[in-house]
Backbone bond lengths (Angstrom), bond angles and torsions (degrees), N, CA, C in turn:
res aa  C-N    CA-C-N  psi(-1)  N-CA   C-N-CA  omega(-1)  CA-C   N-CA-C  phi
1 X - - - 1.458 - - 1.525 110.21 -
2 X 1.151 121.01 146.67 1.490 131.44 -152.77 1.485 85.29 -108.41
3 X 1.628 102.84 154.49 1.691 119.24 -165.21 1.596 100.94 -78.77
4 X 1.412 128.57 -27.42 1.376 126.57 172.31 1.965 98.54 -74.24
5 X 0.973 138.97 -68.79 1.434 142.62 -173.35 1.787 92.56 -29.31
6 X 1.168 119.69 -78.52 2.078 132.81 -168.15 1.279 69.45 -51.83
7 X 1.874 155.05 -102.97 1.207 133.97 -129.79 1.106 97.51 -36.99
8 X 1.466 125.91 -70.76 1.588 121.23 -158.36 1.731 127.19 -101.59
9 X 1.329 119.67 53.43 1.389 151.19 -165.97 1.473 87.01 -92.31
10 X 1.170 103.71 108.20 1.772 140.19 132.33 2.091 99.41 80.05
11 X 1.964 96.87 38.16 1.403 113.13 146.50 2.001 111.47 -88.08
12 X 1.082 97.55 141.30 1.564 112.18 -166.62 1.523 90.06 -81.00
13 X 1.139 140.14 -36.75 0.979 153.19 -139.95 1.894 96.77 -108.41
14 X 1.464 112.28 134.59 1.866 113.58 167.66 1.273 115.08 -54.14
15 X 1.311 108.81 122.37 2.121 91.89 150.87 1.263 137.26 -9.74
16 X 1.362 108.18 -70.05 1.208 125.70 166.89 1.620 122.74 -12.32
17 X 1.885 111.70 -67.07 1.060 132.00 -117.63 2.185 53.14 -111.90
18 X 1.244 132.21 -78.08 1.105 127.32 -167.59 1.766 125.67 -28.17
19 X 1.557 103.00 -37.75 1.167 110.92 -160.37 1.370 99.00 -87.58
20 X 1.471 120.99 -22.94 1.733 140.42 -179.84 1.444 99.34 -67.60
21 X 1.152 120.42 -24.34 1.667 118.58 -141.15 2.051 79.31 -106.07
22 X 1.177 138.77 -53.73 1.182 174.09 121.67 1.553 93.17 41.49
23 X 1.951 91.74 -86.07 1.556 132.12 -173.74 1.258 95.30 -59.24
24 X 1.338 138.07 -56.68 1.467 127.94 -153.38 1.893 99.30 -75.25
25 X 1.374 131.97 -50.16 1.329 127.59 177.28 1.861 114.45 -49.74
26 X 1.411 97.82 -24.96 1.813 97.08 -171.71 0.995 107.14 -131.94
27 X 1.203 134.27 33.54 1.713 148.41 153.08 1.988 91.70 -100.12
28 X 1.406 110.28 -79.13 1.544 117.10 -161.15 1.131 100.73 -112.42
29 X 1.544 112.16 160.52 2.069 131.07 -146.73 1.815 72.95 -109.99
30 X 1.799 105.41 80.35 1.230 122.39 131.33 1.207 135.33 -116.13
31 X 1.641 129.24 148.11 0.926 108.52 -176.63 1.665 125.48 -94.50
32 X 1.587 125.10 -152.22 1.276 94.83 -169.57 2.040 94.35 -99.33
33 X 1.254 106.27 15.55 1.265 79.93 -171.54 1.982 72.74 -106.43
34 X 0.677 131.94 -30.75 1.766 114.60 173.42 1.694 105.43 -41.15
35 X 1.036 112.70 -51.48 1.397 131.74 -153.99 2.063 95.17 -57.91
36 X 1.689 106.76 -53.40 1.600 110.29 168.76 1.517 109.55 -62.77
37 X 0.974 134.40 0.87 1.568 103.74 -154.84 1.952 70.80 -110.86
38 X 1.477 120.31 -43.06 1.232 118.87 -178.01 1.973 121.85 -55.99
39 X 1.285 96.16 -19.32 1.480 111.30 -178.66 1.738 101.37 -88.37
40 X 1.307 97.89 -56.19 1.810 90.81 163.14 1.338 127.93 -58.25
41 X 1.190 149.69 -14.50 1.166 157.10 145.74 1.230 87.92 -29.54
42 X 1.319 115.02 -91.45 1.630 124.94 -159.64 1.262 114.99 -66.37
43 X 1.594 116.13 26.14 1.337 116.20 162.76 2.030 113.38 88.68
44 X 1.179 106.24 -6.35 1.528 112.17 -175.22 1.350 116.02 -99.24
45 X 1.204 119.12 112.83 1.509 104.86 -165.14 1.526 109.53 -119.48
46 X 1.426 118.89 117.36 1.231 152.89 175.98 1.392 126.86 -109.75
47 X 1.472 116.06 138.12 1.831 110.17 -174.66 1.779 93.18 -82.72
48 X 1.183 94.89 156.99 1.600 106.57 165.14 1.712 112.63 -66.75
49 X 1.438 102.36 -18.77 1.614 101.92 176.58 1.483 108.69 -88.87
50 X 1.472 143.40 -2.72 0.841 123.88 161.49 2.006 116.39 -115.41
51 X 1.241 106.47 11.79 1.680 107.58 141.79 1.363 110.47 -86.11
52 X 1.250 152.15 -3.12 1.650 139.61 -151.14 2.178 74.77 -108.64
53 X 1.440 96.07 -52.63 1.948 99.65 171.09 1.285 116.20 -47.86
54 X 1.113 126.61 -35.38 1.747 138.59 -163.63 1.932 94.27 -68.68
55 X 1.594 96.82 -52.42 1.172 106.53 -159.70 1.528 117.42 -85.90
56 X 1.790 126.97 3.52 1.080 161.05 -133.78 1.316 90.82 -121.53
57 X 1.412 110.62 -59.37 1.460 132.77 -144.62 1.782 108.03 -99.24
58 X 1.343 115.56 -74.80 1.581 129.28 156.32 1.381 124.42 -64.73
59 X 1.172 142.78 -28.24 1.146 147.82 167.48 1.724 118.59 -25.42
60 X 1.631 91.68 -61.17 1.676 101.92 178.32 1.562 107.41 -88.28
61 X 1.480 125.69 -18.31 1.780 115.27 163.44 1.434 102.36 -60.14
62 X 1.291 131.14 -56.46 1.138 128.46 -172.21 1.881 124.62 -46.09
63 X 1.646 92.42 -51.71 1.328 92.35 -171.94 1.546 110.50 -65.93
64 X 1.558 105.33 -51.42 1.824 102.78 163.00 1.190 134.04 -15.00
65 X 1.896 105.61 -55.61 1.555 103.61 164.33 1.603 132.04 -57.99
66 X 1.434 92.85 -36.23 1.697 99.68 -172.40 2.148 98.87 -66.21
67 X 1.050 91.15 -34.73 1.680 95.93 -168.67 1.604 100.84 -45.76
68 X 1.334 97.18 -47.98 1.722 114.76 -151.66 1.899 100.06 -75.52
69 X 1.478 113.51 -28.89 1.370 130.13 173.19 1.331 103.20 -80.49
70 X 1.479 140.63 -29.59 1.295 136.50 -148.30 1.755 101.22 -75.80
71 X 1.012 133.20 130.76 1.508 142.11 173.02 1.337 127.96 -59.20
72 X 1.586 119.53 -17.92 1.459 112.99 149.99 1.975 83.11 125.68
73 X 1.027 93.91 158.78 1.366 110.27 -163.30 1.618 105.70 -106.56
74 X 1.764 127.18 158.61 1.507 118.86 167.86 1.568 115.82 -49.59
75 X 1.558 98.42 -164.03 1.695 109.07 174.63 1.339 103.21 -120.40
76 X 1.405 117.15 24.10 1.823 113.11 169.48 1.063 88.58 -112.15
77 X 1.927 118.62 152.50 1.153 120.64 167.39 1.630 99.90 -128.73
78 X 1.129 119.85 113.59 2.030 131.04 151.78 1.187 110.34 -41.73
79 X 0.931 126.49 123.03 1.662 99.46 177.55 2.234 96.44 -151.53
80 X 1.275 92.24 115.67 1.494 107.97 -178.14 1.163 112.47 -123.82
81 X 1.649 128.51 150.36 1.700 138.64 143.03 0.952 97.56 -94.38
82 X 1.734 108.56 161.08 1.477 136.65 163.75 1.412 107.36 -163.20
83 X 1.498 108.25 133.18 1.493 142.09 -157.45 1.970 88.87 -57.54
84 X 1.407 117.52 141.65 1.277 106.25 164.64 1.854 86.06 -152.65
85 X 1.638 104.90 137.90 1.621 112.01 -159.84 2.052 83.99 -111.05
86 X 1.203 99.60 138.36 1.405 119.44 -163.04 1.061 115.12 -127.31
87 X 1.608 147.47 74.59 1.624 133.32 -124.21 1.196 140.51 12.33
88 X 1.445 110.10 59.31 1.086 132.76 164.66 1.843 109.02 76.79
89 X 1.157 90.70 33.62 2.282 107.05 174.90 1.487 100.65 -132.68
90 X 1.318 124.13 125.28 1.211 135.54 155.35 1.608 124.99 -47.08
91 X 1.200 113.69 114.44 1.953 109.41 172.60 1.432 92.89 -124.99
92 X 1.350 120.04 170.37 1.259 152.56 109.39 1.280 150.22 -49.36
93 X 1.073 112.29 112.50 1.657 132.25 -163.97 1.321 109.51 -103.84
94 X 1.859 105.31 96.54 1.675 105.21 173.75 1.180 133.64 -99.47
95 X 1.221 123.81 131.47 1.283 123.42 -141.70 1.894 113.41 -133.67
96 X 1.348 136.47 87.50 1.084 139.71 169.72 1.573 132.70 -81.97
97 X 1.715 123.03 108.98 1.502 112.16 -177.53 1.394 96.34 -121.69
98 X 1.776 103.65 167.58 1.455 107.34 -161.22 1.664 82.49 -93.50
99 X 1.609 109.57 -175.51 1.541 128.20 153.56 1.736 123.71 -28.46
100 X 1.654 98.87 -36.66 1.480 104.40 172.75 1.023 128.41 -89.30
101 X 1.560 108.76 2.53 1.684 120.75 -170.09 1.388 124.64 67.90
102 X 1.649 103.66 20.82 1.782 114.16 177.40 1.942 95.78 -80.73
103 X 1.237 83.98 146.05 1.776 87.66 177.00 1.305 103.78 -79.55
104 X 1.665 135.76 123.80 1.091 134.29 169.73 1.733 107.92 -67.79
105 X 1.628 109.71 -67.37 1.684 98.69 -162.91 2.108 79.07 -149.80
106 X 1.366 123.05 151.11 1.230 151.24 -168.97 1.753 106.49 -132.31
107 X 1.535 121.15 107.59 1.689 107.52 -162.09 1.840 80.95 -147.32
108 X 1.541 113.09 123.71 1.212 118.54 175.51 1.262 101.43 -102.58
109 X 1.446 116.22 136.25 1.481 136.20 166.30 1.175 120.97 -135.96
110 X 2.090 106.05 156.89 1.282 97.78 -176.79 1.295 134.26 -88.21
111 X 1.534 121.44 9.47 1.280 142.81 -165.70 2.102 99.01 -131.34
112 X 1.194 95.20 165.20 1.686 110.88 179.09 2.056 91.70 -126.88
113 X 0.701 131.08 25.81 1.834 126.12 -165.10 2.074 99.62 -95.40
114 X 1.496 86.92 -173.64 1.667 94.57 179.13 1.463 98.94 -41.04
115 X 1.413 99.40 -69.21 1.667 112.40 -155.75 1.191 119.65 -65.16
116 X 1.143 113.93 -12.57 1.559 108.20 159.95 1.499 132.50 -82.47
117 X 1.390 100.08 -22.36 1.257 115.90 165.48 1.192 133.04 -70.90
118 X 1.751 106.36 -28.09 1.582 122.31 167.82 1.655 110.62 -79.06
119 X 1.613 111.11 -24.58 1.729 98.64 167.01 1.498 122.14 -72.62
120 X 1.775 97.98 -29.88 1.778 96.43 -172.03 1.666 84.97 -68.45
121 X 1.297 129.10 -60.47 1.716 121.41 -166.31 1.383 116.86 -20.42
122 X 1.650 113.94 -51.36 1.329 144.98 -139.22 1.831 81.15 -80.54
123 X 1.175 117.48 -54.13 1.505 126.70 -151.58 1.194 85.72 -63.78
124 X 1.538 126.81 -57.45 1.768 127.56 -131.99 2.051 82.83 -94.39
125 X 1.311 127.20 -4.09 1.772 107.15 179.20 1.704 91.87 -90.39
126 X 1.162 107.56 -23.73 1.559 116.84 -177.15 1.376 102.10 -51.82
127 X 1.457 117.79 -63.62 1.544 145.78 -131.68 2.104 75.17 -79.05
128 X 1.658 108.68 -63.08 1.325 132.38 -150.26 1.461 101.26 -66.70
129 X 1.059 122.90 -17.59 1.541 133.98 -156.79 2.179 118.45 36.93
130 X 1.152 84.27 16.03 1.739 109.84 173.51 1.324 118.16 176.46
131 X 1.580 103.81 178.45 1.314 109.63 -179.47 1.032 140.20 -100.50
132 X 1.456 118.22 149.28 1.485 102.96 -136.54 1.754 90.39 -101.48
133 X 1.246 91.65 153.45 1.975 104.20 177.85 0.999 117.65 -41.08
134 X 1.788 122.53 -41.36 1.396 101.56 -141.87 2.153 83.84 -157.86
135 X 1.197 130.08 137.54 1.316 115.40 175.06 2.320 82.56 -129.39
136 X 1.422 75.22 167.91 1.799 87.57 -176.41 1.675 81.80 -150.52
137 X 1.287 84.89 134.83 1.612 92.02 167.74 1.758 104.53 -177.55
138 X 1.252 111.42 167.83 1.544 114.55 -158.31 1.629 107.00 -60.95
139 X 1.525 142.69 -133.26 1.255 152.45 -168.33 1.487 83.66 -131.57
140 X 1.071 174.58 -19.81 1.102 156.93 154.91 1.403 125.92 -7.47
141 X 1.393 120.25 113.15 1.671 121.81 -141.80 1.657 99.38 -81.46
142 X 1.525 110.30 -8.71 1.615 106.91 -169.25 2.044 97.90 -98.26
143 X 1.170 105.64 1.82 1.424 97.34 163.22 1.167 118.06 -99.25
144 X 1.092 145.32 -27.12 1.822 146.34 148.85 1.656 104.56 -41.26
145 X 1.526 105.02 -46.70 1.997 88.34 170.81 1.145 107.11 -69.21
146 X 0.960 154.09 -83.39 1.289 139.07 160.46 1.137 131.00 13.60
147 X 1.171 109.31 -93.32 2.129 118.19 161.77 1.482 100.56 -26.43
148 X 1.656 122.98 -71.50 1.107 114.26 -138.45 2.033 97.40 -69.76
149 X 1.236 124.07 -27.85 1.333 137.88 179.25 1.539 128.12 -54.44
150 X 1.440 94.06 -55.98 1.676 112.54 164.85 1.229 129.74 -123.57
151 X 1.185 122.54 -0.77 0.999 120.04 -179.07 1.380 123.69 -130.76
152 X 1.549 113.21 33.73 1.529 104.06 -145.73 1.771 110.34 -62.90
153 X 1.390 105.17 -38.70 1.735 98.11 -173.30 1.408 128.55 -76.32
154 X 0.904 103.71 34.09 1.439 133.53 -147.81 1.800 97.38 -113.87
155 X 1.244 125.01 84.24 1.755 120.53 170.66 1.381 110.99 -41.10
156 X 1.722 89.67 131.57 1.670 98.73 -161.12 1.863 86.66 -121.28
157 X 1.523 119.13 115.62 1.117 138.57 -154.56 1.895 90.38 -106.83
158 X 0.959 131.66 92.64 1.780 129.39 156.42 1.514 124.14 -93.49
159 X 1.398 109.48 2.14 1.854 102.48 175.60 1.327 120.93 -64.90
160 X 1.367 88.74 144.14 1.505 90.08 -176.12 1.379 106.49 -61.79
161 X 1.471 117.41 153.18 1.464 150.53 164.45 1.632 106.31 71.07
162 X 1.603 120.84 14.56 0.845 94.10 169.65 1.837 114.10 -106.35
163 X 0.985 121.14 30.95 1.417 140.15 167.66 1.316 110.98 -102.71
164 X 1.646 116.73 26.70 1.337 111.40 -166.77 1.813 99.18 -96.01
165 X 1.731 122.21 -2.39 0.947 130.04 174.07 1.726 111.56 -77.17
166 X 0.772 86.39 -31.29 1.965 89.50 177.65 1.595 111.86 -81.02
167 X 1.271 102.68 -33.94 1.605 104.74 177.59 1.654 127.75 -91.94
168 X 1.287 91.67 -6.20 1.744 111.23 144.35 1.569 122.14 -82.05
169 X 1.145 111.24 -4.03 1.453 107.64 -164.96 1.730 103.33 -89.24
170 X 1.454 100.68 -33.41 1.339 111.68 168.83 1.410 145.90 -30.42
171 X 1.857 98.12 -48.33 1.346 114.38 169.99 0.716 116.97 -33.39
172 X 1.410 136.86 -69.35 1.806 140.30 -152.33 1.390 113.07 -48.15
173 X 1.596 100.57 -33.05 1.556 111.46 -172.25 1.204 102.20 -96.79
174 X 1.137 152.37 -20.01 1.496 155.73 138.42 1.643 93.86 -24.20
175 X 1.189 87.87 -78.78 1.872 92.19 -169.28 1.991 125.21 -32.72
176 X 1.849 93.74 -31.06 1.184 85.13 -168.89 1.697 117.42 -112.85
177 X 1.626 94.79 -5.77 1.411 93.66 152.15 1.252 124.59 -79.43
178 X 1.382 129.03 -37.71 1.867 114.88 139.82 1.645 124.14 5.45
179 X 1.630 86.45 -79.85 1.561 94.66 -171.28 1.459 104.97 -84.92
180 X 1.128 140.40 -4.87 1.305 126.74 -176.95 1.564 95.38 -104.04
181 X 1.670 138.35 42.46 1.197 131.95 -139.39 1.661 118.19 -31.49
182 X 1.392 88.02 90.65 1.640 92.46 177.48 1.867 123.24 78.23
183 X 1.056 124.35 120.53 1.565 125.59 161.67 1.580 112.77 -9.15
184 X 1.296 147.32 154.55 1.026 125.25 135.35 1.802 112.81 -123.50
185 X 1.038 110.40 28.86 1.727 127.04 158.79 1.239 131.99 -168.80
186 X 1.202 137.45 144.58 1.662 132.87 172.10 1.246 111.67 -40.52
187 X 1.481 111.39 -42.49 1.387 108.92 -177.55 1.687 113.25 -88.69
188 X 0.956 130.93 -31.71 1.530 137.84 -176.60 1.793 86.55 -68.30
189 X 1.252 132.70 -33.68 1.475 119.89 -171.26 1.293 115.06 -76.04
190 X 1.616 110.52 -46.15 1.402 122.06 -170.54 1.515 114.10 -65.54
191 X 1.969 88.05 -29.47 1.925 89.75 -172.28 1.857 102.18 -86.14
192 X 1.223 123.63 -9.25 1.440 117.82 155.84 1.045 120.21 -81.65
193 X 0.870 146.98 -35.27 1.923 166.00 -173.62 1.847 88.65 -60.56
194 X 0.974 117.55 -69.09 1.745 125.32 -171.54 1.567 96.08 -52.05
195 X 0.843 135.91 -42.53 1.154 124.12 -150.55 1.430 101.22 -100.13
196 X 1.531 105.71 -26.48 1.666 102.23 -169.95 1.391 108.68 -84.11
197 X 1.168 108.87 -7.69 1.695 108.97 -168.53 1.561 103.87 -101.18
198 X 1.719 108.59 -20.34 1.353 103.45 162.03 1.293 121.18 -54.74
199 X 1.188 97.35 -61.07 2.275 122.41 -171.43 2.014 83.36 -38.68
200 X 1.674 98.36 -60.82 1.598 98.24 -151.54 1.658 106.42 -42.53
201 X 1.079 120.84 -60.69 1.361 144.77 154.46 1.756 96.30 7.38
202 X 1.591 86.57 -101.59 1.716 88.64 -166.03 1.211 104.51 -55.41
203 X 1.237 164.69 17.56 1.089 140.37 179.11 2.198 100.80 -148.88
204 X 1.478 93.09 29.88 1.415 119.95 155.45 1.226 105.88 -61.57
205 X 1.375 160.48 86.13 1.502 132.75 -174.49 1.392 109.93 -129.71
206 X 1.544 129.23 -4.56 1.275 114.95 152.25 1.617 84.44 93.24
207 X 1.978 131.10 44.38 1.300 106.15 173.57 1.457 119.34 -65.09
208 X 1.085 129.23 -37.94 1.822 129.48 171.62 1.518 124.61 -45.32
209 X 1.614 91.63 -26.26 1.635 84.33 -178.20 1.625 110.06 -104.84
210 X 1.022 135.20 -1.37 1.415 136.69 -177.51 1.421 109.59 -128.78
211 X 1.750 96.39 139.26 1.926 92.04 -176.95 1.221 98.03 -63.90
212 X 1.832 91.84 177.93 1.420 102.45 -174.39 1.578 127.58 -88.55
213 X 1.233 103.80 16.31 1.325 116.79 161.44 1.619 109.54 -64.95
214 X 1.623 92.13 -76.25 1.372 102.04 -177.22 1.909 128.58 -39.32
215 X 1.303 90.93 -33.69 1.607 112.99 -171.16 1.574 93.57 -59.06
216 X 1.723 126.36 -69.39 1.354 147.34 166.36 1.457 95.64 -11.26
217 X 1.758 122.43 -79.62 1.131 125.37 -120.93 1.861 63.91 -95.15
218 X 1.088 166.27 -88.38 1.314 154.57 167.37 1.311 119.57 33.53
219 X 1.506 97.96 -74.45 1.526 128.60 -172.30 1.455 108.45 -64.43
220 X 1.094 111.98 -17.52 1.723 117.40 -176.14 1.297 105.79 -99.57
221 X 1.377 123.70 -36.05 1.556 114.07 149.60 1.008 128.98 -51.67
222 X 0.950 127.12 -39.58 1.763 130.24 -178.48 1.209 98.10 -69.28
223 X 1.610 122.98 -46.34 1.766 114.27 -177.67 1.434 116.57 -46.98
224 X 1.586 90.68 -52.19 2.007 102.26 -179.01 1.713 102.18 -53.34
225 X 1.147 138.67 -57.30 1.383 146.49 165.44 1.697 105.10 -19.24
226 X 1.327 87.37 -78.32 1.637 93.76 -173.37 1.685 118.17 -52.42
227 X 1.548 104.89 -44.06 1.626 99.87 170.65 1.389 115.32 -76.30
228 X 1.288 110.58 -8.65 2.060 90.60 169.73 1.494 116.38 -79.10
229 X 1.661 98.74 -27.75 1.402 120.72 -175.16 2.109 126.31 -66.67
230 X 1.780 80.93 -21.56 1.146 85.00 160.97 2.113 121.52 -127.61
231 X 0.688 90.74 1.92 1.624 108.30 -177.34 2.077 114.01 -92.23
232 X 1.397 95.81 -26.99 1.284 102.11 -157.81 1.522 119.89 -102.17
């Protein structure tokens, strides 16, 4: 039995139609009942409760693969929090992108202090497999513990506005807690967050800055990506 067949052992439903159902919720701010009504169109009829499962279940095999394929990230690190309220409790949403605006690592916590700052650190040398040249991030006193702990040689960037790349990075996830009205767990967030920042990733491609040739022959890499990522 082939390693794609055991992934998908004793779904009623094709690969195909699973891995489609997958990509479309964590590529674009649809939801999962958009996601059925779009599968019924084309004649396939699925509950919205068993894509929200699809995406429960494969979501994080998928992104794993792309991680393990992914080519490695710059040596600048962005690195921002932003408040995200989770039944009615305040967390923090940490958030690291390189120079190219690829998401390095996404880690929600319930504190903003030293020590949280030394776990997100801990994650992103993990993620980085070294250290990165250069981090930029706001005046926030729990990123100097940090820096000064693990990272000391490491250029520690605090001017204003130039962390304005990390705090753009945010949006996307703005957008989809919107439509997903709001988190409804630490863990239901973190285990979407991983996966969405994978998808975002490969299909990062910079359409404004490259003709549309280039964009095409791009975009077809990322497809091949995504189908090994889920097929393989």
């Amino acid at each position: 039995m082939t390693r794609s067949a055991s992934l998908y052992k004793r779904h009623r439903f094709p690969p195909q139609i699973i891995q489609h159902a997958v990509w479309l919720y964590h590529r674009f701010n649809l939801s999962v009942r958009d996601i059925e009504d779009l599968l019924a169109e084309r004649g396939i009829l699925v509950t919205y409760e068993s894509i929200r499962l699809w995406c429960i279940k494969f979501g994080p095999k998928y992104a794993r693969r792309l991680r393990r394929k992914h080519l490695g990230y710059g040596d600048t690190f962005f690195i921002d929090e932003v408040f995200v309220k989770i039944r009615g409790k305040q967390h923090y949403l940490w958030r690291a992108v390189d120079q190219d605006g690829e998401v390095v690592d996404v880690f929600l916590q319930a504190r903003r202090d030293g020590g949280a700052a030394r776990r997100f650190f801990k994650r992103l040398l993990k993620e980085h497999r070294s250290e990165p040249r250069k981090i930029v991030t706001d005046q926030l006193g729990s990123y100097g513990v940090a820096h000064r702990e693990l990272i000391r040689d490491a250029i520690h960037d605090t001017s204003r506005y130039a962390n304005n790349r990390a705090e753009l990075s945010h949006q996307p996830t703005r957008v989809r807690e919107r439509g997903m009205r709001r988190f409804k767990s630490p863990r239901q967030a973190q285990r979407f967050l991983d996966v969405h920042s994978a998808v975002q990733n490969l299909f990062n491609l910079g359409r404004h800055l490259i003709s549309a040739k280039h964009y095409r022959e791009f975009r077809q890499r990322a497809f091949a990506s995504w189908e090994y990522a889920t097929a393989t």
